[in-house]
VEXKOLVEX-981394 format. One line per 5 residues: number of its first residue (from 1); their letters; for each residue x, y, z of C-alpha. Coordinates in steps of 0.05 Angstrom, whole numbers, padded with zeros to 5 digits. Layout:
residues N
NUM) a) X Y Z ~ ...
***
This chain:
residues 240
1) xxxxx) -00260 -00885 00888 ~ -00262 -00900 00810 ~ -00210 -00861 00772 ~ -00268 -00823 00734 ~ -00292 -00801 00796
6) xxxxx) -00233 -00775 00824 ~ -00210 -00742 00762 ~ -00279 -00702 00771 ~ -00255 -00689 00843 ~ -00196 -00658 00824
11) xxxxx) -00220 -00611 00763 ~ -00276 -00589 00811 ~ -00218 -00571 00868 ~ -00172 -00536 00817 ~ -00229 -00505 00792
16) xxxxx) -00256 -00477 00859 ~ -00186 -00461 00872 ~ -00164 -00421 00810 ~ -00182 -00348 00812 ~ -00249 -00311 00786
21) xxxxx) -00205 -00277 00735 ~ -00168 -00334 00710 ~ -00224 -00382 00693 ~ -00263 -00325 00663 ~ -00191 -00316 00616
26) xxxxx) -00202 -00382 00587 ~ -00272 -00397 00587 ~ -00298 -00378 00512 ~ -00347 -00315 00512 ~ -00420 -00325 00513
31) xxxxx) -00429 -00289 00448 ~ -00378 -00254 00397 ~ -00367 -00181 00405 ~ -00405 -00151 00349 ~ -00369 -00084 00320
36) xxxxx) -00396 -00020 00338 ~ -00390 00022 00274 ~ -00432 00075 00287 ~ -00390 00090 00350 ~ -00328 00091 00300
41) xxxxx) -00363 00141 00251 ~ -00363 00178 00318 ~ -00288 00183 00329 ~ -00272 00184 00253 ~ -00309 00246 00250
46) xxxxx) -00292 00275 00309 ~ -00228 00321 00294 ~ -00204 00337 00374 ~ -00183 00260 00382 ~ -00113 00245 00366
51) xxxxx) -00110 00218 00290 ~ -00089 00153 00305 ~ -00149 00138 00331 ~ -00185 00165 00276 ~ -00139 00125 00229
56) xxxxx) -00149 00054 00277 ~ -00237 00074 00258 ~ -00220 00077 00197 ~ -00185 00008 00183 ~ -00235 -00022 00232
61) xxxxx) -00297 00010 00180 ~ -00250 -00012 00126 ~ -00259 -00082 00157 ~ -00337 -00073 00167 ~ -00343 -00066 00091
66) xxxxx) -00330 -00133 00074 ~ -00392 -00156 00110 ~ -00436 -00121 00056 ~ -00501 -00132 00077 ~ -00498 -00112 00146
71) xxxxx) -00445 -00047 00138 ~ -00486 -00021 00077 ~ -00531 00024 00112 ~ -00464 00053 00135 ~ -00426 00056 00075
76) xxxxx) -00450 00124 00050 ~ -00429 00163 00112 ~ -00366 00125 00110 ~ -00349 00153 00043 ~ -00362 00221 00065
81) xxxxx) -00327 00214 00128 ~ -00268 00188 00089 ~ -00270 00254 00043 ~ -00276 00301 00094 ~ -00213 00263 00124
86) xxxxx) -00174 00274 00059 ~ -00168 00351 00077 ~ -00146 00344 00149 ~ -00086 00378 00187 ~ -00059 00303 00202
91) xxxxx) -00015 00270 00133 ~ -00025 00188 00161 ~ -00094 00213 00176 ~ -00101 00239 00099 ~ -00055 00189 00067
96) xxxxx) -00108 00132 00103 ~ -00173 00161 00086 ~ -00140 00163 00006 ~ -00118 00099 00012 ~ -00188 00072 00016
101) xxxxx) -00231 00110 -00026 ~ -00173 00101 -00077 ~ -00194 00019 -00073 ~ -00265 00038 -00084 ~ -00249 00077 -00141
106) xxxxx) -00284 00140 -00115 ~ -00284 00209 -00167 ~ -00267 00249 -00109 ~ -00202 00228 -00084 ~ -00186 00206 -00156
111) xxxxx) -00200 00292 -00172 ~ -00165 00309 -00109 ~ -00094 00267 -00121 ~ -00103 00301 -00187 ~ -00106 00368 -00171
116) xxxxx) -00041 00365 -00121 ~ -00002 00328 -00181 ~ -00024 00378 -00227 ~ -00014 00438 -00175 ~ 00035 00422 -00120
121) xxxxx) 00000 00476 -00078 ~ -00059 00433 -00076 ~ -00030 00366 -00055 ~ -00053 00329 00000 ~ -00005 00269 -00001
126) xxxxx) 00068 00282 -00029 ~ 00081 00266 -00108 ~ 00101 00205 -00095 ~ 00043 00176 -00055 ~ -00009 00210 -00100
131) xxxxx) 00015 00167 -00156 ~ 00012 00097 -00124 ~ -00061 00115 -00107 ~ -00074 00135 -00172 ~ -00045 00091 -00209
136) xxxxx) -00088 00037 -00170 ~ -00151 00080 -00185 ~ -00141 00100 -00256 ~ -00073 00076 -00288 ~ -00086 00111 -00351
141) xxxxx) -00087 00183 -00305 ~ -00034 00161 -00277 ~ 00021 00149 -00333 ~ 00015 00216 -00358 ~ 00039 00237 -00288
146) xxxxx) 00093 00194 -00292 ~ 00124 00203 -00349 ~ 00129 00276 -00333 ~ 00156 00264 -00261 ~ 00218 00208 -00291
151) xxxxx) 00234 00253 -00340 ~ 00238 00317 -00295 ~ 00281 00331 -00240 ~ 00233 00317 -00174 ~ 00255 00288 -00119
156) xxxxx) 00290 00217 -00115 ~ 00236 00181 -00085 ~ 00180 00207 -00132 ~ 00218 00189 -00194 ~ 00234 00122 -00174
161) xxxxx) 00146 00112 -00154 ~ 00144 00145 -00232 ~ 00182 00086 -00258 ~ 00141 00035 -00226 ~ 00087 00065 -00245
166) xxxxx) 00112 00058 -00314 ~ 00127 -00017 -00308 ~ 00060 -00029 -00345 ~ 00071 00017 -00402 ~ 00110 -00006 -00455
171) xxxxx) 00104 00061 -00494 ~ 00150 00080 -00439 ~ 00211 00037 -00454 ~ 00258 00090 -00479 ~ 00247 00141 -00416
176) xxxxx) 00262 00078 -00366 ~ 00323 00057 -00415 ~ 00355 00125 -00409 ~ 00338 00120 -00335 ~ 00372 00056 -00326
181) xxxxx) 00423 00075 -00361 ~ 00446 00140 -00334 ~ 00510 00137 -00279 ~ 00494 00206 -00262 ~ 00423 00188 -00234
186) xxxxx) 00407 00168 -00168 ~ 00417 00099 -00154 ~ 00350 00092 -00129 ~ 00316 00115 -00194 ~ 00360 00068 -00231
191) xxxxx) 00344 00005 -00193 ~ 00261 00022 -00202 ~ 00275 00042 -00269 ~ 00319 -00030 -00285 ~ 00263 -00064 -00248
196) xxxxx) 00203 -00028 -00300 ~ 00240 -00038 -00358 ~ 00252 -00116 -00352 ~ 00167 -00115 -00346 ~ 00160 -00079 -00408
201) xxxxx) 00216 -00091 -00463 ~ 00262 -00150 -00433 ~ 00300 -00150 -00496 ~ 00320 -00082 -00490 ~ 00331 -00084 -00407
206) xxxxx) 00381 -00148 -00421 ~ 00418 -00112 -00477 ~ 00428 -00055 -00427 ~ 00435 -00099 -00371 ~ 00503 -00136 -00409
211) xxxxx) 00537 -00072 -00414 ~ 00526 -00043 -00344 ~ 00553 -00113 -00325 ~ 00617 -00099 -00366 ~ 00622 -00027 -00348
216) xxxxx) 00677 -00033 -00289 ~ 00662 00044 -00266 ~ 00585 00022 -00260 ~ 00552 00014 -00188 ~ 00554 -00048 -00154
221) xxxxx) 00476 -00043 -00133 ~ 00462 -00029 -00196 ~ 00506 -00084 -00224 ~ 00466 -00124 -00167 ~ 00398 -00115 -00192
226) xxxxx) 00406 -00123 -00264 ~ 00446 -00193 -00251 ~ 00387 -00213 -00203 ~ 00333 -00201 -00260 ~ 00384 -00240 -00317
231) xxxxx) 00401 -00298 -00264 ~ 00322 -00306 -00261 ~ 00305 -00309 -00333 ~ 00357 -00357 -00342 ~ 00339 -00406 -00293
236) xxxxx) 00261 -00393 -00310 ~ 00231 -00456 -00351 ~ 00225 -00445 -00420 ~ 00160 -00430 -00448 ~ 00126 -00486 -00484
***
């Protein structure tokens, strides 16, 4: 026997001998498994299964949309399946459905993270959630918001969003100074203020940034982060 030949012999023996199961594991499928969206409107919609199955057909649909042609017959009871999902019991189920609709710029959930910013009673996703999304929708709503929120006395992790928020606003330059600058603010705030203000006034955020380095009372995170940001201008290649 040739060695062609019994190389055949043998694959047809191991082949014979290998279970069903395990041949049909590796053998490549006759045709792809085309995505059944209309079965994931279903569950979206459906508000007695568990919301993490809701949330998996809605990043699955998400998924869908990039194949415009063949999802756009869909697309308009996606949208409304994703609004009607902005007002449900379950927060990931809410904060999902926003997150989407806030990349296709739609007028409802921009009016909706509005209202619960303007009216905490209202809110669907906390503060600081509400102004990611909107700042990725509208960033002109947006700084309004967060100039109001840094300046106030919310919670720790909404100020800090605020400030990042406000790393494309150079109007806001003094608020984030002050913010960087106070030792009596939460370290958090601090860091996202430090962060914000080297984006929009670097003069100013390296003038501050010496004298928290000199301060010996000052925090070492803090001291951390503003060293980071000089270390990296220094070594950065100077502009021709």
């Amino acid at each position: 026997m040739n060695p062609k030949d019994y190389r055949r012999q043998v694959e047809a023996e191991y082949a014979a001998a290998a279970p069903a199961n395990a041949r049909a594991a590796v053998a490549p499928s006759s045709q792809p498994v085309n995505p059944d969206w209309t079965q994931d409107l279903a569950d979206l919609m459906d508000t007695k299964r568990d919301p993490r199955d809701r949330e998996a057909a809605i990043w699955r649909l998400q998924a869908g949309t990039f194949l415009a042609p063949d999802f756009a017959q869909h697309r308009p009871e996606f949208i409304q399946a994703l609004q009607a999902a902005t007002t449900d019991a379950d927060e990931g189920l809410r904060h999902a459905a926003f997150d989407v609709l806030a990349n296709s710029k739609d007028d409802f959930a921009r009016r909706k993270l509005t209202e619960g910013l303007d009216d905490p009673n209202k809110a669907l996703v906390s503060p600081a959630v509400a102004l990611g999304l909107l700042a990725r929708d509208d960033h002109s709503a947006a700084t309004g918001f967060a100039r109001a929120f840094l300046a106030g006395e919310s919670d720790p992790a909404t100020r800090a969003q605020a400030a990042r928020v406000l790393a494309a606003d150079p109007a806001s330059a003094a608020l984030l100074a002050e913010r960087m600058g106070d030792k009596d603010e939460f370290r958090l705030v601090r860091r996202a203020s430090a962060v914000a203000l080297h984006s929009v006034d670097p003069s100013s955020f390296r003038s501050l940034a010496n004298g928290i380095l000199a301060d010996d009372s000052d925090f070492p995170e803090i001291k951390a982060t503003v060293r980071g940001a000089l270390e990296r201008d220094d070594s950065a290649p100077a502009a021709p």
